[in-house]
N, C-alpha and C positions, 0 to 999 in steps of 0.2 A: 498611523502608517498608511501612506496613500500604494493600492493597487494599479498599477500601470497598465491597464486594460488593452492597450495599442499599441503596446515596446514587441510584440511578438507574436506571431501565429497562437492559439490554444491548444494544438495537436499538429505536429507535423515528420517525417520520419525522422528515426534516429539517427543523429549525425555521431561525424566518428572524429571528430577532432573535440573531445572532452578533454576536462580540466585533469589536473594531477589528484586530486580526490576523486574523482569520476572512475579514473582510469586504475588507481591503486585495487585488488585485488577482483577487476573485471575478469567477465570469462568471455572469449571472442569464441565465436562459433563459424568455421565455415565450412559447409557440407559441399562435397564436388562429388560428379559420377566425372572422369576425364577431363576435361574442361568447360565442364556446362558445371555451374554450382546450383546448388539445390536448394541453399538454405543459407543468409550468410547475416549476423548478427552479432550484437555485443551487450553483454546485459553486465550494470555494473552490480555495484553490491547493494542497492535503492532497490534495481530489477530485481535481482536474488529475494531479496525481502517481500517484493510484490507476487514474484511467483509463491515464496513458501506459504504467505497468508493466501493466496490467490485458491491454493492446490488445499490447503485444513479447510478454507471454506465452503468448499464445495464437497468435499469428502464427507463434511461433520453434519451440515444440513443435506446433503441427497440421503447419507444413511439412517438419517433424523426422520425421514420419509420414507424411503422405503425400503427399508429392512425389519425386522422385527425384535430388534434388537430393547431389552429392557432399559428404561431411563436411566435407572442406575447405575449401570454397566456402559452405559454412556458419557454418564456423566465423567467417569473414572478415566475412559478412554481420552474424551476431548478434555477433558483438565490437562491430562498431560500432555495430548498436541498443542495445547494453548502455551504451555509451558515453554515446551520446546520451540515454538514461536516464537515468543518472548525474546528466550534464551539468545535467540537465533538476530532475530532484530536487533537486540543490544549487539552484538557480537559484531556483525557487519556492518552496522550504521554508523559507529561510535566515532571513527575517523570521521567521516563527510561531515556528519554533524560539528564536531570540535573545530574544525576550518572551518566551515558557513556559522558557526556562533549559535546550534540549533542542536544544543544536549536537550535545552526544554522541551523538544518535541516528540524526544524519544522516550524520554520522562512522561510524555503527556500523553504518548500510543501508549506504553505498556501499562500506566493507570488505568485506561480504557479496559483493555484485553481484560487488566483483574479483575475490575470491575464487575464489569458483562460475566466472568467465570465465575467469580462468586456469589453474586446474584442466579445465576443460572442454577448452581448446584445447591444451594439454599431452596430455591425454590423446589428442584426436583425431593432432595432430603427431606424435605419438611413439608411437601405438598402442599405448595403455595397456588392454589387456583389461579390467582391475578397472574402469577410469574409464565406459569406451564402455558397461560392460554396467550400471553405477550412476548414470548420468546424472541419472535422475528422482528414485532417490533422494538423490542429491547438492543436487541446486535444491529439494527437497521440505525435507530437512530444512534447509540456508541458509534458506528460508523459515520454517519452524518455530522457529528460533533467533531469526529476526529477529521474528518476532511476540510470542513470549516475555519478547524482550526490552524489546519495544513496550510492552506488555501491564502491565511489573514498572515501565516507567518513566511513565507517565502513568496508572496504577492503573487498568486497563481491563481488564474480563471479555471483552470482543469477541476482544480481540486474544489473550489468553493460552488463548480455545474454539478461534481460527482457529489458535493455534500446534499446539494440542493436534491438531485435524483433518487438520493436515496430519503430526505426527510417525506417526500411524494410518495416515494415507496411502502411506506408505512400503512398507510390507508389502500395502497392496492393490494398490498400480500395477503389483507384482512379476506379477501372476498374470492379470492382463486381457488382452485380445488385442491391444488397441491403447492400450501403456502411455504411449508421448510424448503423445496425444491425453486420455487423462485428465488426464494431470500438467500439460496446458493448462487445461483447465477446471478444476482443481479449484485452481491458483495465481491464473487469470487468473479468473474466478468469484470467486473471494475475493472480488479486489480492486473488480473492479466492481462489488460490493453494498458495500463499504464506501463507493463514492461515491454511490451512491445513498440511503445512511444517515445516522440521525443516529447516532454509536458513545458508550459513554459514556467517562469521562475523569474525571483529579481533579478535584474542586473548585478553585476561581478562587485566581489565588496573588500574591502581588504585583509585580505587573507592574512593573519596577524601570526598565526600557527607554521607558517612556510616560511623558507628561505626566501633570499633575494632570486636565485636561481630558479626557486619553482614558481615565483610570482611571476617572473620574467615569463617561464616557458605558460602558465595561465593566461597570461597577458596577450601572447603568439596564437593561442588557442580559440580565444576569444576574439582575436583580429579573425582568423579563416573562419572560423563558423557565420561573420557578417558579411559572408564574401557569398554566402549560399541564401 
C-alpha cells in the first residue's frame, strides 16, 4: 500500500463538509456572547475518542507524578479508566470503521491498550523492576506502534510524524526530571491536536456499507471539500 504523501495538506483546519460517517453522531459546538462567537467547532466520534484518550492520559501520568497516591491503588484506578476507554473506542468508532473497511484498527488500538494495562499491572503486582522503571517507555512506544500502524492503514503522514515523535520520545522522557509528566503531555497533546484538526487520510473508497443516496451525498461532500 503506497502512502500519497502530496494528495493533501498534513494538518490543516477542520472543515465542515464531512462525510456521512463523519457526521453520524458528531457533536457541533458553537459558543456566541450576542453575535461575536467565541468558540465554534465540530468534533466527530474519531474526535470524541482523541479527547477521551487525550484527557486518561494526562490524568493517569500527571497523577503518576505528582500525587502520592500508592502503585497499587493506581493501578486499580487506571485499569478501569483504561477500561472504560476501551469501552468507549469500541462504542464510537465501530460505524466509521465498518464504512472505511478499518474494524482491524480498532482491534488493533484496544490490543494495544490491553496490552500496555496488563503489563503495567503485572509489573506493579509483582514488582517487576524492568517494568516500574519502563513505564513511559512502555505506553510511549504502544503508542508509537499504534500510530504507525494508523498512519500505514489509512495513508496518513500525521499519524506515521506522531508515531515517529513519540518512538524519539522514548529516549528523551529517560533523562527529564519529571518523566511520567512529559509522557502525559506529549501522548495526551498528541491527541488533543488531533481533535482539533483536520489530519489527512486516503482518498474516498467505496463505501460498500451505504446506500446509493449516502454514497451520492459522500460523493457532494467530497466535491466541496476540493473546493477549499
Amino acid at each position: 500500500m503506497k502512502i500519497s504523501f502530496l494528495s493533501e495538506p498534513i494538518l490543516r483546519r477542520k472543515q465542515k463538509t464531512l462525510d456521512l460517517q463523519d457526521l453520524r453522531g458528531s457533536w457541533q459546538i458553537n459558543w456566541k456572547i450576542r453575535n461575536i462567537t467565541l468558540f465554534s467547532a465540530i468534533y466527530t466520534r474519531i474526535d470524541q475518542v482523541f479527547v477521551i484518550w487525550g484527557l486518561i492520559s494526562v490524568i493517569v501520568f500527571s497523577v503518576a507524578q505528582l500525587l502520592p497516591f500508592s502503585w497499587r491503588d493506581q493501578a486499580i484506578a487506571w485499569s478501569i479508566l483504561t477500561l472504560v476507554g476501551v469501552l468507549s473506542m469500541i462504542t464510537l468508532t465501530t460505524f466509521w470503521a465498518q464504512v472505511e473497511r478499518l474494524m482491524w484498527l480498532v482491534y488493533f488500538w484496544v490490543a494495544l491498550m490491553l496490552v500496555g494495562m496488563f503489563v503495567t499491572d503485572l509489573g506493579i503486582y509483582l514488582n517487576w523492576g524492568i517494568v516500574l522503571l519502563n513505564l513511559c517507555p512502555i505506553w510511549l512506544g504502544l503508542s508509537a506502534i499504534g500510530y504507525l500502524g494508523t498512519g500505514w492503514g489509512i495513508q496518513s503522514r500525521t499519524f506515521i510524524i506522531l508515531g515517529i515523535i513519540h518512538l524519539l520520545s522514548i529516549g528523551y522522557v529517560q533523562y527529564v526530571t519529571l518523566p511520567f509528566l512529559a509522557t502525559g503531555v506529549i501522548m495526551g497533546g498528541s491527541l488533543l491536536l488531533l481533535a482539533q484538526v483536520q489530519w489527512d487520510m486516503r482518498p474516498p473508497i467505496d463505501y460498500s456499507l451505504l446506500t446509493q443516496e449516502e454514497k451520492a451525498f459522500n460523493h457532494n461532500q467530497h466535491l466541496l471539500r476540493q473546493q477549499f
